[in-house]
N, C-alpha and C positions, 0 to 999 in steps of 0.2 A: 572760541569759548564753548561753542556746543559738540567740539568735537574731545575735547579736556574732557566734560560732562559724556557725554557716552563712553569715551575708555575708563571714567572712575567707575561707571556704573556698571561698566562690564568687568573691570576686575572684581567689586565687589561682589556680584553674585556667582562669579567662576566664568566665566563663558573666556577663552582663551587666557587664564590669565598672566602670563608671564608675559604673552605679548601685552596685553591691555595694562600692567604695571610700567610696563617701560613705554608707551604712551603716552600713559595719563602723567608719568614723572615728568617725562620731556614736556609738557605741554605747561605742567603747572610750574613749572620753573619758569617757563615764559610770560605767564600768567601771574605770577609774582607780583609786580609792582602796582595791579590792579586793586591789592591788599588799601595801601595808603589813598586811594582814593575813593572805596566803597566806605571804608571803614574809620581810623583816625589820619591824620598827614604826618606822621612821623614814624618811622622805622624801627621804632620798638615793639616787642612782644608781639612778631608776626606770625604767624600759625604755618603758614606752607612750607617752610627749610626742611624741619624735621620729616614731612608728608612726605616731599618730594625725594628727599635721600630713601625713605622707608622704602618707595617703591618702586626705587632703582633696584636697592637689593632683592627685592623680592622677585623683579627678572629676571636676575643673573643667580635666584634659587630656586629647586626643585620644589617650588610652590604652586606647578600646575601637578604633581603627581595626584591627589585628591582634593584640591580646593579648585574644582571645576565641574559643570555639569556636564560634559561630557566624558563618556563613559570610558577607564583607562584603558589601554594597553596591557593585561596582565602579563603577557610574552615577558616585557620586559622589567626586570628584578627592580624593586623599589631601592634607593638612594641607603646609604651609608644611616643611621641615626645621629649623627655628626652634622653630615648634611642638612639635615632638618634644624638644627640645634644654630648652627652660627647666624643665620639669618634673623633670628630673634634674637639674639644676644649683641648681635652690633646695631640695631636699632635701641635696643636698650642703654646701647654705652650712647649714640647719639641725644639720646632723651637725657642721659642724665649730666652730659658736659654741659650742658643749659645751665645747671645749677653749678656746676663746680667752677664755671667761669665767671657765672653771676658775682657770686661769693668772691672769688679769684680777685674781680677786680675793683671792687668796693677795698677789700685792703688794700692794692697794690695803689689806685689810684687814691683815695680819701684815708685809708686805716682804718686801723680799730674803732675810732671813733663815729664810725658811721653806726655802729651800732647805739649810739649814747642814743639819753632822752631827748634831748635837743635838736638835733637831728632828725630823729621818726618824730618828732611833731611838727617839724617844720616841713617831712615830707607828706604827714596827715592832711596838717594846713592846704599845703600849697593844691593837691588833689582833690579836696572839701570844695578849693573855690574853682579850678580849671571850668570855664564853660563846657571845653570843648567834652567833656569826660564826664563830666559831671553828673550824675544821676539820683545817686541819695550822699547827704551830708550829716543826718546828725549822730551815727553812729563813730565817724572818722572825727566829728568834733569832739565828742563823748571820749574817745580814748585818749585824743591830744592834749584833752585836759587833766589827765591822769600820766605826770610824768613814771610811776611805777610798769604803768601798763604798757605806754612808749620804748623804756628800756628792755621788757620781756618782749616785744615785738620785736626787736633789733637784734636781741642775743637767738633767739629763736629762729631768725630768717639765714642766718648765718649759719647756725647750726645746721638748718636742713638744707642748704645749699652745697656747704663742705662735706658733710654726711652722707647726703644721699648716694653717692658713690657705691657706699658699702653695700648696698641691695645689689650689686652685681657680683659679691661674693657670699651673701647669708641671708635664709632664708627667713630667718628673724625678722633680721634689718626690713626685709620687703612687708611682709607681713603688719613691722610698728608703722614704719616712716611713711611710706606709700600712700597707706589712707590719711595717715596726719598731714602730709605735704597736699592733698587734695582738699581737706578741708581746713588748713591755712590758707589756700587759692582760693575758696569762698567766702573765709572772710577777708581776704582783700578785699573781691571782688565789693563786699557790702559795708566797708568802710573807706577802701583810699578809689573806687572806680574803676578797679583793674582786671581786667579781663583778660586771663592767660590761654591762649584756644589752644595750646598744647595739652592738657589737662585733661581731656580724656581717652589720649596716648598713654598714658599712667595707666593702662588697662595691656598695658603690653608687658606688664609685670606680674599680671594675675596667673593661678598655675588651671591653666585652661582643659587640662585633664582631669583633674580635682572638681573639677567645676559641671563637666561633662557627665562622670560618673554618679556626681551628686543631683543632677538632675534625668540621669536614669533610674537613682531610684526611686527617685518621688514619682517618676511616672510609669514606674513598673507597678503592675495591677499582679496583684499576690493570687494566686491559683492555687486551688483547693486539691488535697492530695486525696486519690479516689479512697475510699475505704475497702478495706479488705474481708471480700465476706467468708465468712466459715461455716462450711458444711456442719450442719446440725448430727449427721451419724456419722461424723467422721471420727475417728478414734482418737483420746485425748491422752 
């Protein structure tokens, strides 16, 4: 375990990382099933799949060219922009088959009708009372008693399950659904007890150039342009 914890730590601040990515993956794969026993004892909504896939690809991507403190090679020509580009986007499609299977198999196995009122109150209920999860109840009892709000729960979970797909073709889609599917996962969390620890891998949709540039400006300090003096006899 301490040696998982020193390769996450050394990929995360760059010290070799491609080596320290394919480490810390191999390590936290084996470390997996330590999940249900820190945390709850059943095999749902476990947080390391997604982790440990993410940081196999990040080995086998030119992810030490500048996410490292050690100083590069300039001899040698930086990667393709290609290169750079598919390594975020198939962690992205891994983060979002989460939802489109979730969804997937709520119809294939229950149907449509897992969406009804009846159904999301009997799954508020049953959440309200689990000791094992249990943390606050009377917001999860509050809704179940609103079969209107039960139904909107059900079409809405669905929605963003089947949906979210699309944020790997429009930047729209990332822009609406992204934050709104983040903060449906926090009212789960403060009605049915449900703590999805993938959720803030949903950061691997932000456009992190965007975000970069925008915090050069803020901390760009604005510089005063010399003035220009003019000779008193100089001819006008």
């Amino acid at each position: 375990m301490s040696a998982a914890a020193t390769a996450l730590l050394c990929a995360m601040v760059g010290i070799l990382p491609r080596l320290s990515c394919f480490l810390s993956g191999m390590l936290l794969y084996h470390l997996a099933p330590f999940e249900s026993i820190i945390w709850i004892p059943h095999p749902y909504a476990r947080g390391l799949t997604i982790s440990v896939l993410a940081l196999l690809v990040l080995a086998f991507s030119p992810s030490g060219d500048y996410w490292t403190l050690l100083p590069r090679d300039r001899r040698n020509p930086a990667a393709m922009s290609g290169d750079y580009t598919w390594p975020v986007r198939v962690i992205q499609l891994f983060l979002v088959q989460i939802y489109l299977f979730a969804g997937y198999t709520k119809i294939v196995i229950v149907g449509w009708k897992w969406a009804s009122a009846s159904d999301i109150r009997a799954w508020f209920l049953y959440f309200t009372e689990e000791d094992q999860v249990r943390v606050s109840h009377s917001l999860g009892e509050w809704v179940a008693d609103r079969p209107i709000l039960c139904l909107g729960v059900g079409v809405t979970t669905l929605i963003f399950e089947l949906g979210l797909i699309t944020v790997l073709f429009s930047k729209v889609a990332r822009r609406v659904l992204v934050p709104l599917v983040a903060v449906f996962h926090l009212l789960i969390l403060l009605s049915m007890n449900l703590t999805f620890l993938n959720v803030p891998q949903l950061l691997v949709f932000a456009d992190w150039n965007v975000v970069a540039a925008w915090i050069k400006t803020r901390l760009k300090v604005p510089t005063r342009e010399p003035t220009r003096m003019v000779a008193i006899n100089s001819p006008t």
